[in-house]
C-alpha positions in Angstrom: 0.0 0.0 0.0 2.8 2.5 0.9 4.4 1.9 -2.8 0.5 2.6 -4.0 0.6 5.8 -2.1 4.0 6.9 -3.4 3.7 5.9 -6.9 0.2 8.2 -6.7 1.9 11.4 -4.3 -1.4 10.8 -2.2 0.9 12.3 1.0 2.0 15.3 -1.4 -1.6 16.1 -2.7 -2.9 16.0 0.8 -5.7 12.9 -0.2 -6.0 9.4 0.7 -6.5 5.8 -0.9 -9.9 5.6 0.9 -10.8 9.6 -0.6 -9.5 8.1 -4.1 -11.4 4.7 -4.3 -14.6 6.7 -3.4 -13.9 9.6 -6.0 -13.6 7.4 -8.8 -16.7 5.7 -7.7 -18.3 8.8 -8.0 -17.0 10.1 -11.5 -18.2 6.7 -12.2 -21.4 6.9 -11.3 -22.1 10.3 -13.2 -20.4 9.3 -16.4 -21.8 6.3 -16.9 -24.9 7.4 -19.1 -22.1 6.9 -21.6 -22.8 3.4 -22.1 -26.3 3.2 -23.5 -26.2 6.6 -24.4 -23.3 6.3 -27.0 -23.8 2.5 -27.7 -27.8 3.7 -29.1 -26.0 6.4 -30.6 -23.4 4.9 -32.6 -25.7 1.9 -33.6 -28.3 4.4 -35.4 -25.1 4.8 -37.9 -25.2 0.8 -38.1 -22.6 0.5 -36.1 -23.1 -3.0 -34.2 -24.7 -2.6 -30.1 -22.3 -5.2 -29.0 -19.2 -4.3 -30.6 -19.7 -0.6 -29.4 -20.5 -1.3 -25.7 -17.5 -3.3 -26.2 -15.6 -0.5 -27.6 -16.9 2.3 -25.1 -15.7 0.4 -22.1 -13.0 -0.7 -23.4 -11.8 2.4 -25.0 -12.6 4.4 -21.7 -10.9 1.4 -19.5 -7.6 2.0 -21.7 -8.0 5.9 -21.6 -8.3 6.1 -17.5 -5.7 3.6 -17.2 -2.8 5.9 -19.0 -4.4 9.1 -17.6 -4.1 7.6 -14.1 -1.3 6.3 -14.1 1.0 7.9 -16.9 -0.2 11.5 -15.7 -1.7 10.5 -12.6 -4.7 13.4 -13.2 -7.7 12.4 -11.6 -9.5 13.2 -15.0 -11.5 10.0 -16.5 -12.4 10.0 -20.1 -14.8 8.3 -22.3 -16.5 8.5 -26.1 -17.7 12.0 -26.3 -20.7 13.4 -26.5 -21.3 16.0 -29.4 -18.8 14.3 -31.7 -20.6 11.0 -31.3 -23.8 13.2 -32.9 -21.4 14.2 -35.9 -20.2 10.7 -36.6 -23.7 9.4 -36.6 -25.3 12.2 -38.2 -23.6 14.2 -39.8 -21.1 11.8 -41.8 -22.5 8.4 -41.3 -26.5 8.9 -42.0 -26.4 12.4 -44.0 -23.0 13.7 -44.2 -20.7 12.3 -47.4 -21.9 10.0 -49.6 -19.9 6.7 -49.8 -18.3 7.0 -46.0 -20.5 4.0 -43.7 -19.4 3.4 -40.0 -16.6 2.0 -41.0 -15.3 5.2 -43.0 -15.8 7.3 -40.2 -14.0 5.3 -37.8 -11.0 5.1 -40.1 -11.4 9.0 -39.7 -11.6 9.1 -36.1 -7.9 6.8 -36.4 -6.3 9.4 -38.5 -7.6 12.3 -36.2 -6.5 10.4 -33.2 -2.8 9.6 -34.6 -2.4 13.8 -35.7 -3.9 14.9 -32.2 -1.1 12.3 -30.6 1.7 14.0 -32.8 0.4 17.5 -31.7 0.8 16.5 -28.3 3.9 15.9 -28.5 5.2 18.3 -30.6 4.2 21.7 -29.1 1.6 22.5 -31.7 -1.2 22.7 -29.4 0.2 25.8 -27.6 0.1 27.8 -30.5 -3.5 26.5 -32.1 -5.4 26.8 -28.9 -4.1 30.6 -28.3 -5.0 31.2 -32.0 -8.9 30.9 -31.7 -10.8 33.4 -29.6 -12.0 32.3 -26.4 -15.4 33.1 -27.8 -15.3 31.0 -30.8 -14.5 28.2 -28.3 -17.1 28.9 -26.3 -19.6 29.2 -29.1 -18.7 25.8 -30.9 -19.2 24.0 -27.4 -22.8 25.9 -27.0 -23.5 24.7 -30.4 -22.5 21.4 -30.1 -25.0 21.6 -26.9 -28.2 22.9 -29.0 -27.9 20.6 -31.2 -27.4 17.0 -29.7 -30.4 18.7 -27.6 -32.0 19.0 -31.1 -31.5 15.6 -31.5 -32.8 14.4 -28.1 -35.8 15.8 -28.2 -36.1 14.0 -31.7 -35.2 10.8 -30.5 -37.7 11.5 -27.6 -40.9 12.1 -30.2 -41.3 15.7 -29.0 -40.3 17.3 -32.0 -41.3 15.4 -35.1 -40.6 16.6 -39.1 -43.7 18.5 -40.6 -42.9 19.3 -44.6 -44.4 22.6 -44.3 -42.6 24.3 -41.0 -40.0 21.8 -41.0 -40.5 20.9 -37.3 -43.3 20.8 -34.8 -44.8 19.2 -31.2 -45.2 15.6 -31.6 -47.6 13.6 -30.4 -47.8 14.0 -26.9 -50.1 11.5 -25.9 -48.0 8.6 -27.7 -47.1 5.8 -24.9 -43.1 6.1 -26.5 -43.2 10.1 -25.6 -44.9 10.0 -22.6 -41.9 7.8 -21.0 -39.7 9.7 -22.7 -41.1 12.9 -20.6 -41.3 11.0 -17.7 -37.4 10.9 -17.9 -37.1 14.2 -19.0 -38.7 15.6 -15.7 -37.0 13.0 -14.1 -33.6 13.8 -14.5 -34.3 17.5 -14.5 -35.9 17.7 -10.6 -33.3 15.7 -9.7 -30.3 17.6 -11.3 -32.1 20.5 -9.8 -31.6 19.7 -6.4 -28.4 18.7 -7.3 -28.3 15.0 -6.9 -24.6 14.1 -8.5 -25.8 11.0 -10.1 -29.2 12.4 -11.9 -28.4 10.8 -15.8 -28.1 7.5 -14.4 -30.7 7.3 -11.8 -32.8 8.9 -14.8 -31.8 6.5 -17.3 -32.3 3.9 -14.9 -35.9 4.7 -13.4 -37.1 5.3 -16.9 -36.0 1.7 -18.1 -37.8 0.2 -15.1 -40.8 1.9 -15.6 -40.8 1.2 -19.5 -39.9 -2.7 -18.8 -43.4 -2.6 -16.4 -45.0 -0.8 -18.5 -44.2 -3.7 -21.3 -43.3 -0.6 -23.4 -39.1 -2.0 -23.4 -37.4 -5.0 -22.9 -40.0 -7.4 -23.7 -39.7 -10.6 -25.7 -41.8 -10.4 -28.7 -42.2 -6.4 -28.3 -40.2 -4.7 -31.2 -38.3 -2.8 -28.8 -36.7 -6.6 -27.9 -33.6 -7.3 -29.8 -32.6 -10.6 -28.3 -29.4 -9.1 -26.8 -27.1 -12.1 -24.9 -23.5 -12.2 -24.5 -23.0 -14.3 -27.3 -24.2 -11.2 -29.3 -21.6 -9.2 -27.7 -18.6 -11.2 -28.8 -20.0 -11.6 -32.6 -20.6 -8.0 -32.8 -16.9 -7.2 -31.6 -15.5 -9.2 -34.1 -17.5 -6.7 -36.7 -16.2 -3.8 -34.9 -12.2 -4.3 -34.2 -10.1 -3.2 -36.5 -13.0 -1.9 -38.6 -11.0 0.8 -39.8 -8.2 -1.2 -41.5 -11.4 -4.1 -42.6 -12.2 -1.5 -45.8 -12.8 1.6 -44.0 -9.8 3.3 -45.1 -11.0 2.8 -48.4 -14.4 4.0 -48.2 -13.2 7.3 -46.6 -10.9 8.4 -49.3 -13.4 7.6 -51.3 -14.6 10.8 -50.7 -12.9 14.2 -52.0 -14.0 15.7 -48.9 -12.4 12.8 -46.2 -10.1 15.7 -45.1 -12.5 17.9 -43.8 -14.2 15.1 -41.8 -10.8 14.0 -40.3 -10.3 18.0 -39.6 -13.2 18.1 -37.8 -13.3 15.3 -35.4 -9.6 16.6 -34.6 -10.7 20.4 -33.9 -13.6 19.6 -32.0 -11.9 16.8 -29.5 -8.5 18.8 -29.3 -10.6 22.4 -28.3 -13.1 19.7 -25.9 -9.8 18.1 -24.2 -8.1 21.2 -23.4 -11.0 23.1 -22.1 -12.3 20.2 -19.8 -8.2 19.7 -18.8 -7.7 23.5 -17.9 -11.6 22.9 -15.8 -11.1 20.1 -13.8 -7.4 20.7 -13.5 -7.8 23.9 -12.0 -10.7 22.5 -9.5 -8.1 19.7 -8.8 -5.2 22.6 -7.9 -3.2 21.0 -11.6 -2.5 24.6 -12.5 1.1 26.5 -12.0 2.0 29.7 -11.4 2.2 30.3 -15.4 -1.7 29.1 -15.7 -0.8 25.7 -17.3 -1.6 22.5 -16.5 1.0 20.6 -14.8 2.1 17.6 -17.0 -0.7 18.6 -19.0 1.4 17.0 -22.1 1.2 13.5 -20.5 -3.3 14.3 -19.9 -4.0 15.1 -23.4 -1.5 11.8 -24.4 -4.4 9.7 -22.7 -7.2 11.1 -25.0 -4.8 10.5 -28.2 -4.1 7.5 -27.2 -7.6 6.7 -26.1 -9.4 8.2 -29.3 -6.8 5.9 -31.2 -7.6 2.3 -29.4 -11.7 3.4 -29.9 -11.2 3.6 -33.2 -9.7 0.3 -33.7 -12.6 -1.3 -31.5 -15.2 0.2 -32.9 -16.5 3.7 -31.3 -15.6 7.5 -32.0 -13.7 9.7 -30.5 -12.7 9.7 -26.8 -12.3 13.1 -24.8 -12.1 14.1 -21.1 -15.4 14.2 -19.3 -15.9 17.2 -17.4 -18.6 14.7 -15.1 -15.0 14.1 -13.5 -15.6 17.4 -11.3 -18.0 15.0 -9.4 -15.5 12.8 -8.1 -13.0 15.9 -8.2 -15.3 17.2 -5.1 -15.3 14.2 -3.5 -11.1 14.6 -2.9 -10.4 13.1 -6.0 -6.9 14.4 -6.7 -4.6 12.0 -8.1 -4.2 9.3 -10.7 -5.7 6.8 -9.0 -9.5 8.1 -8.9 -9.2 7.4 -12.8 -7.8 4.5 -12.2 -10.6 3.1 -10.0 -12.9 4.4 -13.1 -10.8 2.2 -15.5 -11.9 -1.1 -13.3 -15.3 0.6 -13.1 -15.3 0.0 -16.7 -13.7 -3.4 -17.4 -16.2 -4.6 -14.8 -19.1 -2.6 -16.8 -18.9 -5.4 -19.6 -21.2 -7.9 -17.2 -24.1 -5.5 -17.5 -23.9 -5.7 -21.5 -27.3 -8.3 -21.6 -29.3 -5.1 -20.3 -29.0 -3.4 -23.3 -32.3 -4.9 -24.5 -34.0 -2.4 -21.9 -32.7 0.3 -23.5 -33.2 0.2 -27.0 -35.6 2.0 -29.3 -39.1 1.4 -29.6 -40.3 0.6 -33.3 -43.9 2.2 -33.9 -45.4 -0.1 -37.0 -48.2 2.3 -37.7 -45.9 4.9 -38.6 -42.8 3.7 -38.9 -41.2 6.1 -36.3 -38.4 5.4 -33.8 -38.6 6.4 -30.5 -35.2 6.3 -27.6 -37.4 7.0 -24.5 -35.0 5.5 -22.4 -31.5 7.6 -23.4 -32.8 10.3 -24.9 -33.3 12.4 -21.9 -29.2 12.2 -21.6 -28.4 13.9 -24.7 -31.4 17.0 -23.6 -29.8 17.0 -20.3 -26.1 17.2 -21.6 -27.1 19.8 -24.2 -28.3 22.0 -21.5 -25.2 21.9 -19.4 -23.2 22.5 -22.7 -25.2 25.3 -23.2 -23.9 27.2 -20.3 -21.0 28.3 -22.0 -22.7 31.1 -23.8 -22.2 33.1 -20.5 -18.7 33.4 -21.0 -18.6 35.1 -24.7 -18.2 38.1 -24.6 -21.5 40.0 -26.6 -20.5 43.1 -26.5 -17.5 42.7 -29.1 -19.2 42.5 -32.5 -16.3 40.8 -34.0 -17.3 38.0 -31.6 -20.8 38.0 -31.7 -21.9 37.6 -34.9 -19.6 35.0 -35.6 -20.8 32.8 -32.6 -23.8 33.2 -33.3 -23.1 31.9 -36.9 -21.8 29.2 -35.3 -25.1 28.0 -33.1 -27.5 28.9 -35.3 -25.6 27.1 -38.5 -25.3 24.0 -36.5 -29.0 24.1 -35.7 -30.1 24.6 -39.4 -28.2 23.1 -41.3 -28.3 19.9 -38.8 -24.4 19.7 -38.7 -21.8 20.6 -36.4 -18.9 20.7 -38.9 -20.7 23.8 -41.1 -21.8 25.5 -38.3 -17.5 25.7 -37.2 -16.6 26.4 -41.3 -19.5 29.4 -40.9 -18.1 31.2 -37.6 -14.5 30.3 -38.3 -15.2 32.2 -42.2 -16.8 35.5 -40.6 -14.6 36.0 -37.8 -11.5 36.9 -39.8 -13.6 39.1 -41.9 -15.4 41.4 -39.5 -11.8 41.9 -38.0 -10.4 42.8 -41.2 -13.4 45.1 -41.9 -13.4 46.3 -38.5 -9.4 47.5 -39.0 -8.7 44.7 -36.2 -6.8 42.3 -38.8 -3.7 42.5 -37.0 -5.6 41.1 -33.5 -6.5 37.7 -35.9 -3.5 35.2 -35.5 -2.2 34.2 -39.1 -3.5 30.6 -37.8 -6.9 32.0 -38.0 -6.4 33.1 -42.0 -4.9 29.4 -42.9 -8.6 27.8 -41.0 -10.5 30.3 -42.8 -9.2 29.1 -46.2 -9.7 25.8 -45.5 -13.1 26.1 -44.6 -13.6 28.2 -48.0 -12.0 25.3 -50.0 -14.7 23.0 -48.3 -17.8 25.1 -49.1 -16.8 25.3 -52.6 -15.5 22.0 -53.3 -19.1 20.8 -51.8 -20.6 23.2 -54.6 -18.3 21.5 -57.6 -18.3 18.1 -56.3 
C-alpha cells in the first residue's frame, strides 16, 4: 500500500487511498450514461450494439488507465458526447456519400494519430491561443443545441412537418410519454443537485418502460434478443473496422479531409477546455496558468481516441462529469484509475442493453429512444452554459458565434456550423481595422473552410 501511495503522491496532494477509491466511484457513477447513451448512438449509424458497448468500455478502460497512471490526473475520459452526434449524423446517416461506420471510424484513427503528434510536438500551444475564447465557447454551445436538437427528436417531441420543418409531436403517444417522464426525471433531480441524476434517470425510466411492457419485452419490437454471445459476434464486426475496408471508403470521398479536420478540432478544443476545468478545480494549474504535465493528460485522450477507433467507437475526450469525483477529494491518478476497473467490470451489465433500446412504432414507422434520450437534452443543456462566457459586447465576436449555433442548428451539422463562424470572424476583423488582433492561424482555417464550401458546390 505504501508503494500505492508513493507511486500516486497521495501524501504530497494531501488525499487518501480511501478519498481516491470513493472519487472514482463517483465520476463513475455520473459518467456512466455513456454506455447506452453512446452504444444507441453509434448503432443508429449501423454500427453493431455489442461491438460498441465493447468499444466504449473498453476504450474508456484504456483511456483512465494511462491518464491515471501515466499523468496521474484524476481526469477519467470516455467517447464524447457532441462528436458522437457528428459521426452518426452528420457523416455516417447524411453527411458524405460513400463513407459507412466504418469510413468514419478510419477518420476518427487518422484524427487520433495527428492529435497524438500535436501532443507531443508543441503545436497545441500555439492553435489553442490562436482561436478566440469566444469561438471556443460558441462551438461547445453549439454542439450543446444541437445534440439537444436531436434528443428531443429521438424523444418524439419534435417530429418533421414538410411545411414548417419541425413541430410538437404527439404528446399523448405511450413512447413520448416515457420519454417525458425521464425528461422531468432527471431535471428535478439535477435540480436539487443530486450528482448522479443521468443515471438514476436512465435507470428509473428503463424500469418503468420494462413494467409498463413498453421495453425490454420478448416479442415487443423494442426486444432485440441481446445475450453475451451477441456481444462477442458484434466485436469481431467492430475491431479493427477501420483497417477491414474503412480506409477505403473514406478516401473515397474528396472531402475525407475535412471530416478528419473536424473530429480533430472539436476533440483537441473539448480536451483542453475540460483539462484547464477540472485541472484547476483539482489545484493542476502552476503559477504560469498551465496545467502541470498537461502533455502526459492530453496523451491519454490520443491514445484513447486511437484504441476506440480500432474497436469500434468515435472519439474519446475528457469528461468534465470528472468534477463530481474531483469534489469528492479526488486528486490523483488513482480516482481514474478506479474508473478504469469501473469500466472493465461494466462489460457484465452488456445483456441489459435490450432495456434500452428504441421502440419501433409499426403504424408509422417512427423510432422512438425513451430510455436515453433524456441524456443527450440533459447534456445539451449543461453545454449550453458556455454562452455566459462570450463576450457579446465585441461585434467581432458576436456575430460570428452566433453563426456558429444557429448554422449547426439549421443546417443539422456541427462541422458547417464551425466552417460558418471560423469564415466571418476573420472578416469582421479585417473590416473592422482589427486584422492584426486575428492570428495568421486564423487566416490558414479560414481558407480551409472556403476550399470546403466550394469544393461541396463543384463536387
Amino acid at each position: 500500500m505504501e508503494k500505492v501511495r508513493a507511486f500516486f503522491k497521495i501524501a504530497e496532494r494531501k488525499t487518501s487511498v480511501k478519498a481516491e477509491i470513493l472519487a472514482g466511484v463517483t465520476t463513475f457513477l455520473a459518467m456512466a450514461y455513456i454506455l447506452p447513451v453512446n452504444s444507441g448512438m453509434l448503432n443508429q449509424a449501423g454500427v453493431p450494439l455489442g461491438g460498441v458497448f465493447f468499444a466504449t468500455a473498453v476504450a474508456s478502460l484504456i483511456a483512465c488507465l494511462i491518464m491515471g497512471l501515466f499523468a496521474n490526473y484524476p481526469v477519467a475520459l470516455a467517447p464524447g458526447m457532441g462528436i458522437n452526434a457528428f459521426f452518426t449524423y452528420n457523416v455516417v446517416l447524411f453527411g458524405f456519400p460513400g463513407v459507412e461506420w466504418q469510413g468514419a471510424l478510419a477518420a476518427v484513427f487518422i484524427s487520433g494519430v495527428l492529435f497524438l503528434i500535436i501532443s507531443v510536438t508543441g503545436i497545441r500551444r500555439k492553435v489553442i491561443n490562436a482561436v478566440p475564447q469566444g469561438l471556443k465557447f460558441a462551438v461547445g454551445a453549439g454542439i450543446g443545441f444541437f445534440i439537444t436538437f436531436i434528443g428531443l427528436k429521438n424523444m418524439g417531441v419534435v417530429v418533421g412537418n414538410p411545411v414548417t420543418l419541425v413541430e410538437l409531436g404527439n404528446l399523448g403517444h405511450p413512447a413520448v410519454l416515457l420519454g417525458l417522464f425521464g425528461l422531468f426525471l432527471v431535471v428535478a433531480l439535477f435540480a436539487i443537485g443530486n450528482k448522479y441524476s443521468l443515471i438514476i434517470a436512465i435507470a428509473a425510466t428503463a424500469v418503468l418502460g420494462f413494467l409498463l411492457g413498453l421495453v425490454g419485452v420478448p416479442n415487443m419490437p423494442a426486444y432485440d434478443g441481446t445475450t453475451t454471445a451477441n456481444l462477442w459476434q458484434d466485436v469481431g464486426e467492430t475491431l479493427f473496422a477501420p483497417f477491414k475496408g474503412g480506409f477505403a471508403q473514406l478516401f473515397s470521398n474528396p472531402l475525407s479531409w475535412f471530416i478528419i479536420f473536424i473530429f480533430l478540432f472539436v476533440d483537441f478544443f473539448d480536451t483542453a477546455g475540460t483539462l484547464m476545468a477540472v485541472g484547476n478545480q483539482a489545484g493542476l494549474i502552476n503559477e504560469q496558468s498551465e496545467l502541470i504535465d498537461g502533455d502526459k493528460a492530453l496523451l491519454a485522450d490520443a491514445v484513447g481516441t486511437v484504441a476506440g477507433s480500432m474497436l469500434g467507437t468515435s472519439t474519446v475526450t475528457s469528461y468534465i462529469e470528472s468534477a463530481t469525483g474531483i469534489e469528492q477529494g479526488g486528486r490523483t491518478g488513482l480516482t481514474a484509475v478506479t474508473v478504469a476497473v469501473l469500466f472493465l467490470l461494466s462489460l457484465l451489465i452488456y445483456p441489459l442493453l435490450s432495456i434500452i433500446t428504441g421502440i419501433f412504432d409499426p403504424e408509422t414507422g417512427a423510432v422512438y429512444s425513451p430510455v436515453t434520450a433524456m441524456a443527450l437534452v440533459m447534456v445539451g443543456a449543461l453545454m449550453v452554459s458556455q454562452l455566459k462566457n462570450i463576450d457579446w459586447n465585441d461585434k467581432a465576436i458576436l456575430i460570428p458565434a452566433f453563426l456558429t449555433i444557429v448554422f449547426m442548428i439549421f443546417t443539422f451539422s456541427i462541422a458547417e456550423g464551425i466552417a460558418v463562424g471560423f469564415i466571418f470572424y476573420p472578416v469582421i476583423m479585417v473590416a473592422t481595422k482589427r486584422h492584426k488582433e486575428v492570428n495568421p492561424i486564423m487566416y490558414i482555417l479560414m481558407g480551409v473552410f472556403v476550399l470546403y464550401f466550394l469544393l461541396n458546390v463543384i463536387l
